[in-house]
C-alpha atoms as an extended CHARMM CRD file, in Angstrom:
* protein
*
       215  EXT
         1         1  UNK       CA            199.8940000000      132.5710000000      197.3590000000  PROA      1               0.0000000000
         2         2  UNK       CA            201.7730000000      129.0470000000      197.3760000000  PROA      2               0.0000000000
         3         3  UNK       CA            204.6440000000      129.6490000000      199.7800000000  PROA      3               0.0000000000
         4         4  UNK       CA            205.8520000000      126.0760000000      200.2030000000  PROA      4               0.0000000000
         5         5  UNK       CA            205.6130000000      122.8250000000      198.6700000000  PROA      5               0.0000000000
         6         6  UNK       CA            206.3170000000      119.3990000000      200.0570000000  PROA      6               0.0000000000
         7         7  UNK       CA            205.7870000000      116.0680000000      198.2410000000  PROA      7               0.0000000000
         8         8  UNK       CA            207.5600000000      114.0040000000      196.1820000000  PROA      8               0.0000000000
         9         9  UNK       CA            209.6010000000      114.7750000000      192.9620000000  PROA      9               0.0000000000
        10        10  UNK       CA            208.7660000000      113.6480000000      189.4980000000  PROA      10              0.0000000000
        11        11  UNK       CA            210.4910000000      115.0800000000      187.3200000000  PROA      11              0.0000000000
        12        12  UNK       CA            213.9490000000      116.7370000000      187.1410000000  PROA      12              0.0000000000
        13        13  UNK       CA            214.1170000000      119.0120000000      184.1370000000  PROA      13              0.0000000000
        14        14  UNK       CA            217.6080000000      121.5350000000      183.3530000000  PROA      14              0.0000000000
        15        15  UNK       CA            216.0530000000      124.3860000000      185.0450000000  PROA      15              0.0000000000
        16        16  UNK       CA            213.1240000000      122.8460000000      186.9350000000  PROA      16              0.0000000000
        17        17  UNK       CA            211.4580000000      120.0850000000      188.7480000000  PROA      17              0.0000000000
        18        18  UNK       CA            207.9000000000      118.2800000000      189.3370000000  PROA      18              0.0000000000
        19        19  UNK       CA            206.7770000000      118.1200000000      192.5320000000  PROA      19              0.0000000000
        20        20  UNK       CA            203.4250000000      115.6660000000      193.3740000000  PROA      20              0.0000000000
        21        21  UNK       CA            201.2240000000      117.2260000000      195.9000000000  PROA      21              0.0000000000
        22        22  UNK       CA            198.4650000000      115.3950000000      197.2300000000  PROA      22              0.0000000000
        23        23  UNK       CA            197.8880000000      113.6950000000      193.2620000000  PROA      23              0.0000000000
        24        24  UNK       CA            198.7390000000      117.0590000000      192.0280000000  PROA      24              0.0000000000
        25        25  UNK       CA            202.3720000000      118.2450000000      189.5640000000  PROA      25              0.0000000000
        26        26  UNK       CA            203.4310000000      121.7710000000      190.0820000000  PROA      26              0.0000000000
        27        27  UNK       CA            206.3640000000      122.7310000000      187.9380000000  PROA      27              0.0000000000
        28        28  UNK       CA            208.9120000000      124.4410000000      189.6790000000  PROA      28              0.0000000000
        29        29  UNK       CA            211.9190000000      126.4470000000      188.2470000000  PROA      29              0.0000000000
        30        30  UNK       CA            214.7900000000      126.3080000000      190.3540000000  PROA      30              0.0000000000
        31        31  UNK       CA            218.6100000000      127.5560000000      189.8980000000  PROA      31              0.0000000000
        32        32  UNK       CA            221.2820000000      125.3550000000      189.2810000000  PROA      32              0.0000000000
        33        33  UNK       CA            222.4730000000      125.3220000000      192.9190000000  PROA      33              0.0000000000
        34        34  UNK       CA            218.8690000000      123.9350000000      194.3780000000  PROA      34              0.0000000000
        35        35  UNK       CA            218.7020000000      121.9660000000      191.9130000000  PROA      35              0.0000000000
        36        36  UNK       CA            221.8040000000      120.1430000000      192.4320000000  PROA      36              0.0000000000
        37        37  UNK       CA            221.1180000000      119.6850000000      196.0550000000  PROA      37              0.0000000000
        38        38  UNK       CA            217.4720000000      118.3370000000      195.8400000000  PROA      38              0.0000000000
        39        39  UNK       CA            216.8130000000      114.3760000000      195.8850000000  PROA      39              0.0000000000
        40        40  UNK       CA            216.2990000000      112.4360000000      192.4880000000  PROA      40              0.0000000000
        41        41  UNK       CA            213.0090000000      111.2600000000      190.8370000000  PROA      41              0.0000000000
        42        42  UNK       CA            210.4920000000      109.2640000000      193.2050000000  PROA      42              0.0000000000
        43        43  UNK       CA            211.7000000000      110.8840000000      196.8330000000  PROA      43              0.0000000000
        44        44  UNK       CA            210.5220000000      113.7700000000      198.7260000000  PROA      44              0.0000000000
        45        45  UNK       CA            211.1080000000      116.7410000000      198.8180000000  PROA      45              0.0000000000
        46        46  UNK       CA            210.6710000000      120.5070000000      199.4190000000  PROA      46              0.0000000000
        47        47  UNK       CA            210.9790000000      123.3110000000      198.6230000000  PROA      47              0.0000000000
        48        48  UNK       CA            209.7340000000      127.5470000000      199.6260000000  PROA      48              0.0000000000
        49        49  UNK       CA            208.1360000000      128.6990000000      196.8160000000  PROA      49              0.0000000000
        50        50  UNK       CA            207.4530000000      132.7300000000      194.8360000000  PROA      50              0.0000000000
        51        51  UNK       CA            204.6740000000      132.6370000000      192.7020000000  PROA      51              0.0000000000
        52        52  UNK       CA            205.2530000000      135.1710000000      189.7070000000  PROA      52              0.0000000000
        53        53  UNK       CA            201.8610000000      136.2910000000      188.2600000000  PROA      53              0.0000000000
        54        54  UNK       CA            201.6290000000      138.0190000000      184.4190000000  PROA      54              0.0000000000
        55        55  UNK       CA            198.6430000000      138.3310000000      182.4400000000  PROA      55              0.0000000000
        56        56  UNK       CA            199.4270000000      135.2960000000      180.1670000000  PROA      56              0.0000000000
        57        57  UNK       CA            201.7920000000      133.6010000000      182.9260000000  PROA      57              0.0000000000
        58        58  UNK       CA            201.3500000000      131.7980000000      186.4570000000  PROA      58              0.0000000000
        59        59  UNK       CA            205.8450000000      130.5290000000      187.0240000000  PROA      59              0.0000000000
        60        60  UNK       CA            206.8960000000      129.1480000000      190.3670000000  PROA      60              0.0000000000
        61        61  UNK       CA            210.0460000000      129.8550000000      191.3700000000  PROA      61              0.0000000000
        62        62  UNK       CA            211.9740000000      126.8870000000      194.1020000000  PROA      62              0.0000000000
        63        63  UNK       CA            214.1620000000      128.1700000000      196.9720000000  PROA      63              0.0000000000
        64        64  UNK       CA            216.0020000000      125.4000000000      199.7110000000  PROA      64              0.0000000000
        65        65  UNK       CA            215.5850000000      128.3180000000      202.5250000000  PROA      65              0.0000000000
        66        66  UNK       CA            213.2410000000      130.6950000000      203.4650000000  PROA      66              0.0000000000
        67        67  UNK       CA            216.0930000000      133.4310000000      203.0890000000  PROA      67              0.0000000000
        68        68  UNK       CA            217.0950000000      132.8150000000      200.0520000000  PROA      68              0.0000000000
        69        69  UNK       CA            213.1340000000      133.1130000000      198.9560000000  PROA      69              0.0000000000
        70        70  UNK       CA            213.1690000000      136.4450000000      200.2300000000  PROA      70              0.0000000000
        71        71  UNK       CA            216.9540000000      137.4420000000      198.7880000000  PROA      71              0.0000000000
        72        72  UNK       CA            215.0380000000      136.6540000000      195.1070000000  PROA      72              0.0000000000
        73        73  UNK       CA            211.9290000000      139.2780000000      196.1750000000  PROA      73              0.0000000000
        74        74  UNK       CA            214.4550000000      141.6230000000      197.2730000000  PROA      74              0.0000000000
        75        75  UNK       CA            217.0160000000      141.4350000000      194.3710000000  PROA      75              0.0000000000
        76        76  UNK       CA            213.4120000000      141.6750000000      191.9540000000  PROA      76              0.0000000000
        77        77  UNK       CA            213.0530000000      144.9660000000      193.1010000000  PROA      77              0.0000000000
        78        78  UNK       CA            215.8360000000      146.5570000000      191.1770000000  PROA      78              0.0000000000
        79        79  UNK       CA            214.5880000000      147.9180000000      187.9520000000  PROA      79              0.0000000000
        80        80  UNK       CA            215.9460000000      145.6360000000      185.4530000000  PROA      80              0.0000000000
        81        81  UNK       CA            215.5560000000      142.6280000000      187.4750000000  PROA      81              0.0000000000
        82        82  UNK       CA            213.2860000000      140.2380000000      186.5240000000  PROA      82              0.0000000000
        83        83  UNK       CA            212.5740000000      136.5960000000      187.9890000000  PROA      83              0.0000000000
        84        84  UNK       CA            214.9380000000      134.9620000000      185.4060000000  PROA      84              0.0000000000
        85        85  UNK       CA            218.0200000000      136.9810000000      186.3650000000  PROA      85              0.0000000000
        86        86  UNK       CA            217.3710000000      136.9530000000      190.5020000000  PROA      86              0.0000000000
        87        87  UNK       CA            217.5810000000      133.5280000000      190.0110000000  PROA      87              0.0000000000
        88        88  UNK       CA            220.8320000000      133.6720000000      188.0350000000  PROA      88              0.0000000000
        89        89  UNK       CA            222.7920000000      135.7170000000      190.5560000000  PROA      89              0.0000000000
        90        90  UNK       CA            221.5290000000      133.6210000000      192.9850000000  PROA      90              0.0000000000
        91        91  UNK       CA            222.8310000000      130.3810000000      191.1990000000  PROA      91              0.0000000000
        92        92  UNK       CA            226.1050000000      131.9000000000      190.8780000000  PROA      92              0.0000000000
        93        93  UNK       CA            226.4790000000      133.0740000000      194.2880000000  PROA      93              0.0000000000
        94        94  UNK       CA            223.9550000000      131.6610000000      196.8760000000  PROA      94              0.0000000000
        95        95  UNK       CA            222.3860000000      133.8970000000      199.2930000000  PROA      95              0.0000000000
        96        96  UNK       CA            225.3560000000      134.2930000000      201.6960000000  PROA      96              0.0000000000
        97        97  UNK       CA            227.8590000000      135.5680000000      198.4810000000  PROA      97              0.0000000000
        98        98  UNK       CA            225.1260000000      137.9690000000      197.5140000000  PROA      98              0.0000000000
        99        99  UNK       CA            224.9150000000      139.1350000000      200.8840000000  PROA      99              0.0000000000
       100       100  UNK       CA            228.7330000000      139.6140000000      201.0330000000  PROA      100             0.0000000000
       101       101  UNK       CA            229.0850000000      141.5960000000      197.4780000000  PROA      101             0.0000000000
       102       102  UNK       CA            226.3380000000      143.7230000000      198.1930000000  PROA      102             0.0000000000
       103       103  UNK       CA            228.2640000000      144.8320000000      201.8410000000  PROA      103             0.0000000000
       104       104  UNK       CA            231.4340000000      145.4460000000      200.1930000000  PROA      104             0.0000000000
       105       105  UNK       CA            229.9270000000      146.9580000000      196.7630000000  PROA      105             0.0000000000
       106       106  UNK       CA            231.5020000000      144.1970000000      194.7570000000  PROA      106             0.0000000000
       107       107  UNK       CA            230.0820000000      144.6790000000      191.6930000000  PROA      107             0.0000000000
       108       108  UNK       CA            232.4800000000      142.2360000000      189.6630000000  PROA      108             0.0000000000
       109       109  UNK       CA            230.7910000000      139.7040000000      191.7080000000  PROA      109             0.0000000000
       110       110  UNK       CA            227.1390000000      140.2750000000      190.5940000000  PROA      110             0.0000000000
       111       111  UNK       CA            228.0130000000      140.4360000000      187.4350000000  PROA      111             0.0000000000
       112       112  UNK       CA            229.0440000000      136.5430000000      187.7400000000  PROA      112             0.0000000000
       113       113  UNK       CA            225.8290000000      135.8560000000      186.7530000000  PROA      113             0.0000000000
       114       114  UNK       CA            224.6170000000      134.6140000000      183.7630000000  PROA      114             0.0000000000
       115       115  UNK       CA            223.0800000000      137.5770000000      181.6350000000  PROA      115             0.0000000000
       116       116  UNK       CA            223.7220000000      140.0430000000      184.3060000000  PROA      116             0.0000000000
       117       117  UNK       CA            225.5570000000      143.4750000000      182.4880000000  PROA      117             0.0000000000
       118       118  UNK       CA            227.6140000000      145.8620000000      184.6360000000  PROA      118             0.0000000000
       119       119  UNK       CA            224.7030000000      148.4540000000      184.6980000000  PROA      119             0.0000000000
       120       120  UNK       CA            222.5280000000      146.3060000000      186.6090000000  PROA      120             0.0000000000
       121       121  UNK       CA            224.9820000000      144.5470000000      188.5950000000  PROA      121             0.0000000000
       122       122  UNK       CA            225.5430000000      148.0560000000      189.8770000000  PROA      122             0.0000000000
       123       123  UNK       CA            222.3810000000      149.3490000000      190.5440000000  PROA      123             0.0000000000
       124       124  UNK       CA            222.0600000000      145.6920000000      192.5050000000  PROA      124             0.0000000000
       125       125  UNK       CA            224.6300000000      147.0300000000      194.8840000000  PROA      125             0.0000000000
       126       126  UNK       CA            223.5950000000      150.6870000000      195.5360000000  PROA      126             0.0000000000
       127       127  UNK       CA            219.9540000000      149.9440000000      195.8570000000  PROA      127             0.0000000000
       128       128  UNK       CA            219.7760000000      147.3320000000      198.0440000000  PROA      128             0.0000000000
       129       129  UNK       CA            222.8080000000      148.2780000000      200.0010000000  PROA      129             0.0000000000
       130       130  UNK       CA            220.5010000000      149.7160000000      203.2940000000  PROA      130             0.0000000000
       131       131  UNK       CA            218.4140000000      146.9980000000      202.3430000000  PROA      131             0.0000000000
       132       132  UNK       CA            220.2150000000      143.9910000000      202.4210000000  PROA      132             0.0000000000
       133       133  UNK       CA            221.1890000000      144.0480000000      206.0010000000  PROA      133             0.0000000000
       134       134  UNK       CA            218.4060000000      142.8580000000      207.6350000000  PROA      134             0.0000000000
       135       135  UNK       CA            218.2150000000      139.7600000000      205.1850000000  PROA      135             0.0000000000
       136       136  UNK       CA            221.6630000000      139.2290000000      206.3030000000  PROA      136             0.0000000000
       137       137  UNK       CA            220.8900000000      139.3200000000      210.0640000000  PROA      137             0.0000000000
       138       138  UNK       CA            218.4910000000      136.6040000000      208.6900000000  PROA      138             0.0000000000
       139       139  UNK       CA            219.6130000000      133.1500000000      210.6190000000  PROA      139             0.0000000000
       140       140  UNK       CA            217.6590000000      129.9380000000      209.8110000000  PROA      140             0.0000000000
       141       141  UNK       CA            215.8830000000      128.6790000000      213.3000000000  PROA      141             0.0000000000
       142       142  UNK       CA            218.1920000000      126.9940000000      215.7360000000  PROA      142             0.0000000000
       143       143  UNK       CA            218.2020000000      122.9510000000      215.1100000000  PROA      143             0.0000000000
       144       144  UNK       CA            216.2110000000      121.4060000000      218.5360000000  PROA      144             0.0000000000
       145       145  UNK       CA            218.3690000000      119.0080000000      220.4660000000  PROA      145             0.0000000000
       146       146  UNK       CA            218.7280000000      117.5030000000      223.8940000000  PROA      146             0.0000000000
       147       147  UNK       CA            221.7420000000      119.0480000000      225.0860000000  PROA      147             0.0000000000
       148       148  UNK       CA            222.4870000000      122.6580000000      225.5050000000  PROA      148             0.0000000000
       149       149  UNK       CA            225.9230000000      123.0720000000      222.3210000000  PROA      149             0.0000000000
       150       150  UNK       CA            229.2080000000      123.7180000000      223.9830000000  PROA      150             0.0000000000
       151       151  UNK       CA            231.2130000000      126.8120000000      223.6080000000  PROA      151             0.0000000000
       152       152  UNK       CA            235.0420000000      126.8580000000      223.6070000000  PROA      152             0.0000000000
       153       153  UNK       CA            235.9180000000      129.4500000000      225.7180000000  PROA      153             0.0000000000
       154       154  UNK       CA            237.7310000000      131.7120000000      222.7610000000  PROA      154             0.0000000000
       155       155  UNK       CA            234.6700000000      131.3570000000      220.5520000000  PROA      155             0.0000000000
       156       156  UNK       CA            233.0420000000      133.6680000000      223.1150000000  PROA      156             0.0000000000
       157       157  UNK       CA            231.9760000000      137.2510000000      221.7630000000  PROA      157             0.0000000000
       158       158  UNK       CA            232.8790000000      140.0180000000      222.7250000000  PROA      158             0.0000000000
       159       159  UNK       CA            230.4300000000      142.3520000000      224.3710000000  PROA      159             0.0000000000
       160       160  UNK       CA            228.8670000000      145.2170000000      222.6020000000  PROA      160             0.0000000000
       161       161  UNK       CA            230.3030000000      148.5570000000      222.3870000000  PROA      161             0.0000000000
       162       162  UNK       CA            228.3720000000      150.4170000000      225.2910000000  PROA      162             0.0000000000
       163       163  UNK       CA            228.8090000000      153.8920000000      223.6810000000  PROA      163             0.0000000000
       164       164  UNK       CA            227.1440000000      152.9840000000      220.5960000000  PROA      164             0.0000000000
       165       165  UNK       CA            223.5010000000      151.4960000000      218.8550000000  PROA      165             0.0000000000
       166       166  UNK       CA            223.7690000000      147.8690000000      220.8120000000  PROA      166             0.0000000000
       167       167  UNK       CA            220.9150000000      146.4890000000      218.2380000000  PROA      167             0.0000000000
       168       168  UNK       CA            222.9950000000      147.8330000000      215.1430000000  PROA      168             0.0000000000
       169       169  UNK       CA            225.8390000000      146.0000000000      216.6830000000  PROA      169             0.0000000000
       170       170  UNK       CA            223.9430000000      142.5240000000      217.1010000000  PROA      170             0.0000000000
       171       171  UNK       CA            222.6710000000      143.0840000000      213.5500000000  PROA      171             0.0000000000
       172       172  UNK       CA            225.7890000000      143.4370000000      212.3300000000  PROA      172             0.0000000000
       173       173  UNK       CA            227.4200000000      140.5140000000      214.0640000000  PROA      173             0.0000000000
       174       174  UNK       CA            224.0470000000      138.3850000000      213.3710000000  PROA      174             0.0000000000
       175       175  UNK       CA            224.7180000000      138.7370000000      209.7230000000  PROA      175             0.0000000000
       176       176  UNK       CA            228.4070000000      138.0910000000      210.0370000000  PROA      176             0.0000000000
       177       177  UNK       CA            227.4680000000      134.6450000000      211.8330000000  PROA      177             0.0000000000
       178       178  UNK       CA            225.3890000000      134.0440000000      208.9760000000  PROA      178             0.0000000000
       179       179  UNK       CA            228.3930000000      134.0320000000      206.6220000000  PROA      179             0.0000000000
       180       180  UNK       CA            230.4070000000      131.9990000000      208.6950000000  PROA      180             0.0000000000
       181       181  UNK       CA            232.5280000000      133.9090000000      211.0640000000  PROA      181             0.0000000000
       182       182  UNK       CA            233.1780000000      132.8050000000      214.0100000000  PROA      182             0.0000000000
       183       183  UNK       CA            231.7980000000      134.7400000000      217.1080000000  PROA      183             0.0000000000
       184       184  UNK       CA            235.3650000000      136.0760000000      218.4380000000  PROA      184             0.0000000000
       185       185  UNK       CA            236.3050000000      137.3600000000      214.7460000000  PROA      185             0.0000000000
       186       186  UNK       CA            233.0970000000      138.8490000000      214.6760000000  PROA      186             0.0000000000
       187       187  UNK       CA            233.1170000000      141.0190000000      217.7650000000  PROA      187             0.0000000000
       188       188  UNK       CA            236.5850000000      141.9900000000      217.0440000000  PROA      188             0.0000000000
       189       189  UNK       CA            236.0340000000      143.2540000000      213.6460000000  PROA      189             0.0000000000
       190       190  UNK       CA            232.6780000000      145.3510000000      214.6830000000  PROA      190             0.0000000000
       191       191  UNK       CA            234.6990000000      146.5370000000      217.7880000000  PROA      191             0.0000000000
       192       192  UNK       CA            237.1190000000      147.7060000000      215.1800000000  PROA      192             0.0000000000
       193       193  UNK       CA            234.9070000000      149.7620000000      213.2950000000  PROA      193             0.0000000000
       194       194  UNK       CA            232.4610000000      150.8550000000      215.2720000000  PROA      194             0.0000000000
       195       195  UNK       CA            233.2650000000      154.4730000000      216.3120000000  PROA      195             0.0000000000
       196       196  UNK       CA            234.0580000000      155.2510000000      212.4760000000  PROA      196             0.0000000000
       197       197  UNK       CA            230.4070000000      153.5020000000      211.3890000000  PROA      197             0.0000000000
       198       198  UNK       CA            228.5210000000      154.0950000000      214.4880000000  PROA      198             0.0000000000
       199       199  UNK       CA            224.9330000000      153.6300000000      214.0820000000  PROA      199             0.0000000000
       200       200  UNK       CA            225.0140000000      152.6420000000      210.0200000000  PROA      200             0.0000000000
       201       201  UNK       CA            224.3770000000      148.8760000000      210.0990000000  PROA      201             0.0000000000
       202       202  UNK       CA            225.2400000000      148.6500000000      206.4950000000  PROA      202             0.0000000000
       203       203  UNK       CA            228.0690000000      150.6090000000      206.8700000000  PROA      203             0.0000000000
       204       204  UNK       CA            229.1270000000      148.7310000000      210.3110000000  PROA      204             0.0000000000
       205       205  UNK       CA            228.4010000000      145.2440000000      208.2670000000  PROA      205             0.0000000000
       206       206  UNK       CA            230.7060000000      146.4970000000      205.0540000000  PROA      206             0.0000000000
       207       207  UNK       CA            233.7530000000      147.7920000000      206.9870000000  PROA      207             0.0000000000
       208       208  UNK       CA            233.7790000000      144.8660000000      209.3130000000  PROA      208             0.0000000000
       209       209  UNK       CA            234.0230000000      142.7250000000      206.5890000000  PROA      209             0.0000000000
       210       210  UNK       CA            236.8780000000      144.5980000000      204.9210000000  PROA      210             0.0000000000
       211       211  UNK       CA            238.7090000000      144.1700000000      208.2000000000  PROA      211             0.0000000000
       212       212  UNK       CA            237.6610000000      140.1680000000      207.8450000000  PROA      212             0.0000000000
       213       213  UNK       CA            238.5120000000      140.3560000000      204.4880000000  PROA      213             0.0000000000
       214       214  UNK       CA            242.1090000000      137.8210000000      203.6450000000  PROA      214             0.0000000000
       215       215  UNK       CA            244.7910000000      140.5770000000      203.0130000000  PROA      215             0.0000000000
């Protein structure tokens, strides 16, 4: 299994790129997003890879994060959902937006995609909807630096619930952090919701973000 490549690009193509290895070209097929954000011709690059293997067919497939490689195994797993159309809903929506419509059952928003029919987008959001939270709680590693970061004193959380799952809690605000909300928001909207979703972290995940959600 080729899980990562690093070298230098190429080749840019409309859908994929050339990366040299050691002397060596592997095509990869990327989404519009990645593709937009990696370096031009002759730099380096790279990129976490899925290798999709048919009888006739060896394809990579180019993800920027780790996350978003495993959002495109996850999303395959729907019936109906091959490689080609993972990669569309993740072009239209990135990783943290497919995250978010699958929590709130916004189908509308899966069907964004390129290709993607209401059928499927809908079976995307009732089959991986106890699925998708752990992906969410998902956090790339913590940049190393020198000094310890600085915390304003109202970005501080709030603490846990003590009456309820403490781990379905930190899940749920874990994934929330991932798609951008700030710690204090965060804890308020769980604390919110809590006693209704006790220990469902897919259901504590969706209501808080209804509750986040710009009325």
């Amino acid at each position: 299994m080729i899980g990562r490549l690093a070298g230098r690009v190429i080749f840019r193509g409309t859908d994929h790129v050339m990366i040299d290895v050691g002397g060596v070209g592997y095509v990869v097929h990327v989404d519009e997003r990645t593709l937009a954000a990696l370096p031009k011709a002759g730099e380096a690059a790279a990129l976490y890879t899925d290798l999709l293997v048919r009888e006739d067919l060896l394809q990579l497939f180019g993800f920027l994060t780790p996350v978003e490689k495993e959002w495109h195994r996850l999303l395959m797993s729907v019936q109906g959902i091959g490689a080609r159309a993972s990669m569309a809903i993740l072009g239209a929506l990135g990783p943290d937006g497919v995250g978010r419509a699958i929590a709130l059952g916004d189908v509308s928003a899966i069907r964004a995609a390129p290709g993607v029919g209401p059928k499927i987008a809908q079976r995307v959001t009732i089959e991986l909807r106890d699925k998708a939270p752990a992906l969410m709680a998902m956090g790339a590693a913590p940049e190393i630096t020198d000094t310890a970061p600085v915390i304003a004193p109202d970005t501080v959380a709030a603490p846990v619930a003590p009456d309820r799952n403490p781990a379905a809690q930190a899940e749920a605000l874990s994934a929330l952090s991932n798609l951008g909300y700030g710690p204090a928001d965060a804890s308020r909207a769980v604390a919110q919701v809590v006693d209704e979703a006790g220990d469902d972290t897919a259901m504590l995940i969706r209501m808080a973000l209804k509750r986040l959600a710009p009325s």
